[in-house]
Backbone as CSV, one residue per row, in Angstrom:
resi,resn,N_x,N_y,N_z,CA_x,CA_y,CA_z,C_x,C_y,C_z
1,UNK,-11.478,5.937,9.759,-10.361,5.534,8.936,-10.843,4.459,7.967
2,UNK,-10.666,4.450,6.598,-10.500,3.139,5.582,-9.744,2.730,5.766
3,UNK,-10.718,1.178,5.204,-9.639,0.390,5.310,-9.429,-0.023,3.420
4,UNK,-10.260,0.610,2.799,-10.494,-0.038,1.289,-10.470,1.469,1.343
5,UNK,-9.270,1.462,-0.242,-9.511,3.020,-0.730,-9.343,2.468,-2.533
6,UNK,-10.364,2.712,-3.382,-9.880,2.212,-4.615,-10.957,2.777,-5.409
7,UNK,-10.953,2.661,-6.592,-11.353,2.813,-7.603,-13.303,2.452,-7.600
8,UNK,-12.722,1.055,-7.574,-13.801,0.406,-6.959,-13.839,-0.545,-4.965
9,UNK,-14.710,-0.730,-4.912,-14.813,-1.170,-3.610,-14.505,-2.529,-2.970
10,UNK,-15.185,-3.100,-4.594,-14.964,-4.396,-4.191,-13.762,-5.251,-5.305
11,UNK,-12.837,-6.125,-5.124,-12.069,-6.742,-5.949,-12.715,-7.193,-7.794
12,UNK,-12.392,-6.912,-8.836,-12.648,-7.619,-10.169,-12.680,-8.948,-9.383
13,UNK,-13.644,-10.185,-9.544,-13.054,-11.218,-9.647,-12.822,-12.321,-10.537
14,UNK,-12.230,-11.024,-11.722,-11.761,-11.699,-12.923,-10.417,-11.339,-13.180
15,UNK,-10.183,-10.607,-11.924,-8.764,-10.501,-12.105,-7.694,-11.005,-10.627
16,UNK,-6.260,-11.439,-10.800,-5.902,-12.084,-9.724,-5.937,-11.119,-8.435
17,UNK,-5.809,-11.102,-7.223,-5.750,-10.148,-6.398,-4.009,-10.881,-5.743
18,UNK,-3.208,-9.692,-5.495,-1.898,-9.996,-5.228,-1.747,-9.531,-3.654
19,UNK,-0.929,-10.256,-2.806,-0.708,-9.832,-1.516,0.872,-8.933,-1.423
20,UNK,1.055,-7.521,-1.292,2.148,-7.100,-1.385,2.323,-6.545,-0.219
21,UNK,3.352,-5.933,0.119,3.714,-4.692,1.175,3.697,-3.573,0.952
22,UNK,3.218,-2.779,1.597,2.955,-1.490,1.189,3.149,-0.431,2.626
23,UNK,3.591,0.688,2.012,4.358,1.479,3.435,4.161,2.957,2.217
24,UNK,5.133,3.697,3.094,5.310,4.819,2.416,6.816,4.860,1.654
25,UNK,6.720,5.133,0.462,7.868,5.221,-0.703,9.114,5.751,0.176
26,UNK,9.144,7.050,0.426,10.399,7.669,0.680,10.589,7.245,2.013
27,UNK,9.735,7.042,3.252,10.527,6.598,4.447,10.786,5.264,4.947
28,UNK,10.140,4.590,4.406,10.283,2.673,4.572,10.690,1.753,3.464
29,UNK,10.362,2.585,1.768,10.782,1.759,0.544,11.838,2.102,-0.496
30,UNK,12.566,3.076,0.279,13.826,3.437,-0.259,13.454,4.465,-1.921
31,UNK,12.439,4.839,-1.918,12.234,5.444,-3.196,12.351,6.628,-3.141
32,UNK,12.799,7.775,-4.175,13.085,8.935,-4.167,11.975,9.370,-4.160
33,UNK,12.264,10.639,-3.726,11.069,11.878,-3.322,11.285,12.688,-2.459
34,UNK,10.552,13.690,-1.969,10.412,14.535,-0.821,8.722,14.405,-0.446
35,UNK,7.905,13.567,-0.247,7.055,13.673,0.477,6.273,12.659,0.456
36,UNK,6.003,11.886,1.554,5.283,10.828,1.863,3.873,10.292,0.900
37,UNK,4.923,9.031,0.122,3.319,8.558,-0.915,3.616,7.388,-0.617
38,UNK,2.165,7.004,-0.771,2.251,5.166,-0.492,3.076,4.573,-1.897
39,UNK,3.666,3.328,-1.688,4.195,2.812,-2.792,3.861,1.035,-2.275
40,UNK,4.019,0.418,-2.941,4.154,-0.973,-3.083,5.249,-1.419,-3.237
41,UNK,5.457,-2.944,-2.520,6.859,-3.447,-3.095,6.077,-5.376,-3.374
42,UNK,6.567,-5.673,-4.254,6.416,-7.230,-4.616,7.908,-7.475,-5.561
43,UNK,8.012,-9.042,-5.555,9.327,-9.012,-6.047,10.440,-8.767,-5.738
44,UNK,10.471,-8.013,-4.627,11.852,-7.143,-4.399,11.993,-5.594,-5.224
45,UNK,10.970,-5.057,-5.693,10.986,-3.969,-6.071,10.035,-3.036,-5.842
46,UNK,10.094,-1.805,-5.532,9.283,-0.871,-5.099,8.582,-0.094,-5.731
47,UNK,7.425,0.220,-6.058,6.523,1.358,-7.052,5.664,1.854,-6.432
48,UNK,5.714,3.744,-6.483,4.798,4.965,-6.017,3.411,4.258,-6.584
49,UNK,2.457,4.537,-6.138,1.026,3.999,-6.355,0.432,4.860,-6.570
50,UNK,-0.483,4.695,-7.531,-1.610,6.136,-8.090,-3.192,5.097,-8.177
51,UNK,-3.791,5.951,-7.367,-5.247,5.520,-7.266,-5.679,5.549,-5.620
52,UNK,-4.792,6.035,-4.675,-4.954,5.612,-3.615,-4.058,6.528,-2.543
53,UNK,-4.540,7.193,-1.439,-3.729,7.883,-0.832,-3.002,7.802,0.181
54,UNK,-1.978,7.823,0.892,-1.690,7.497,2.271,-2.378,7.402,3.180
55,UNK,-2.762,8.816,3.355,-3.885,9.420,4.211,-4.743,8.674,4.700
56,UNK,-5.338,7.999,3.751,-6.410,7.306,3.795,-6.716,6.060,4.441
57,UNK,-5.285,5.839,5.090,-5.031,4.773,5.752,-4.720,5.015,7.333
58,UNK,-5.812,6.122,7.637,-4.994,6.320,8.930,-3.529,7.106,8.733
59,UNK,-3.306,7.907,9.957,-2.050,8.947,10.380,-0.826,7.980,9.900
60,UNK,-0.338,8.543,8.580,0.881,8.226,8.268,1.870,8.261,9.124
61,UNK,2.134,8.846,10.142,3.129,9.466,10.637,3.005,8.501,12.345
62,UNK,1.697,8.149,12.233,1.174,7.287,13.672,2.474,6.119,13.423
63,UNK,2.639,5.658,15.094,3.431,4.922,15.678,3.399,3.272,14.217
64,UNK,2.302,3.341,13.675,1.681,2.035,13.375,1.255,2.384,11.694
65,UNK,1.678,3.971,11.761,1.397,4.471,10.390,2.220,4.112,9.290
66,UNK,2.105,4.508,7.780,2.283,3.815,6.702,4.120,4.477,6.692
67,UNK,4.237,5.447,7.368,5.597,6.245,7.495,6.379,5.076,8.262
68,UNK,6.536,4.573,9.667,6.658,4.077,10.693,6.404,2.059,10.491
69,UNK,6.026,1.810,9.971,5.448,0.473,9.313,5.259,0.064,7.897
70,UNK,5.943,-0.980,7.825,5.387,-1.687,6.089,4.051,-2.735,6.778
71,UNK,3.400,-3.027,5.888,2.081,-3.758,5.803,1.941,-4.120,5.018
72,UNK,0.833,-5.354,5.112,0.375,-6.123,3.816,-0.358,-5.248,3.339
73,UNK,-0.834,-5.684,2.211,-2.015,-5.420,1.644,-2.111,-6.309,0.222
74,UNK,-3.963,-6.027,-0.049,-4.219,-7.409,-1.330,-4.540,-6.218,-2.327
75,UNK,-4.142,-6.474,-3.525,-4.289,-5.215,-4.276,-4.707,-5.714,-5.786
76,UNK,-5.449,-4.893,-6.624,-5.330,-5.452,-8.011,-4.934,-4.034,-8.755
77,UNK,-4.421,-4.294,-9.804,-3.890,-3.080,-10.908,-2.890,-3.497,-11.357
78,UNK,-2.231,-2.450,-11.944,-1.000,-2.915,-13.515,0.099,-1.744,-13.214
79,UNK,1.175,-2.484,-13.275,2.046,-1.161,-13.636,2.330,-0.618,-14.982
80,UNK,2.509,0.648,-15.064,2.309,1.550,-15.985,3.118,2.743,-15.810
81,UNK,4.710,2.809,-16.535,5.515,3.394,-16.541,5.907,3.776,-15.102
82,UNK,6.390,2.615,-14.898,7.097,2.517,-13.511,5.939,2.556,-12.346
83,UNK,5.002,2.828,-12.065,4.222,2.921,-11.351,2.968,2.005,-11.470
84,UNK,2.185,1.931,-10.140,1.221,0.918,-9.959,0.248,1.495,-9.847
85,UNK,-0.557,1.355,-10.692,-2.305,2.252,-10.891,-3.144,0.742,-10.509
86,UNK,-3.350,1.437,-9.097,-4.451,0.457,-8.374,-6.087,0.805,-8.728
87,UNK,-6.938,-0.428,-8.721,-8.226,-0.962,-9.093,-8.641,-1.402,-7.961
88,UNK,-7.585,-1.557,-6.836,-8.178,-2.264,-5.641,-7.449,-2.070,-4.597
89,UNK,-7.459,-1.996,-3.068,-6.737,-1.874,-2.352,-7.178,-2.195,-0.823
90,UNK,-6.578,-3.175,-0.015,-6.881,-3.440,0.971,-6.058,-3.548,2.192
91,UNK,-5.552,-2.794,2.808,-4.543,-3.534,3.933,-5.030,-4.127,5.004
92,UNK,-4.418,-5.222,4.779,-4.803,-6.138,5.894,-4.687,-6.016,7.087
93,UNK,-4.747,-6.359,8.275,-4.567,-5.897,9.548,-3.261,-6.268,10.313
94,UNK,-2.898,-5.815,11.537,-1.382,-6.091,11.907,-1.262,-7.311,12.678
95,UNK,-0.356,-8.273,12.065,-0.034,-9.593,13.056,0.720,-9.402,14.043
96,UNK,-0.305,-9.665,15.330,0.622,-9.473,16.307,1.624,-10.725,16.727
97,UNK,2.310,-9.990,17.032,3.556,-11.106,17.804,3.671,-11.642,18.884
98,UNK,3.732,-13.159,19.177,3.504,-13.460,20.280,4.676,-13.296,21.722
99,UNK,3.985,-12.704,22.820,4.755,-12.189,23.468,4.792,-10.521,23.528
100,UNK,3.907,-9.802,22.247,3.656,-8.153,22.435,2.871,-7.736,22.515
């Protein structure tokens, strides 16, 4: 499983890197569709992501998957007619809770 799926591998570091949440659009970020794509949310708003696949993050559909869970992740790219065309992509790992 990746954990980096992007364009490039490693971050620009001439450009800022942002910490957002990221899950799947239609079952955790309220976005229209019929079929499971990763999207981003920062701000309070949600955008389908192009550059980068669900898949790729491990079984969407797993207990812990991008379907089933929102997650961080550090990302760089621009949105571009409603959508976020990633340059970078990382999800971070899961904080566990104390007591689980």
């Amino acid at each position: 499983m990746a954990q980096t799926v992007s364009k490039t591998t490693t971050p620009d570091p001439s450009l800022p890197i942002q910490t957002v949440e990221v899950s799947c659009g239609k079952c955790k970020l309220g976005l229209p569709g019929t079929t499971c794509d990763m999207a981003i949310r920062f701000d309070g708003k949600a955008y389908y992501v192009d550059g980068a696949n669900i898949d790729s993050f491990g079984d969407a559909h797993a207990h812990d998957g991008m379907c089933n869970a929102i997650r961080k992740a550090e990302v760089q790219g621009q949105l571009v007619d409603n959508r976020f065309k990633v340059s970078y992509i990382k999800v971070l790992p899961e904080v566990k809770k104390e007591g689980n």
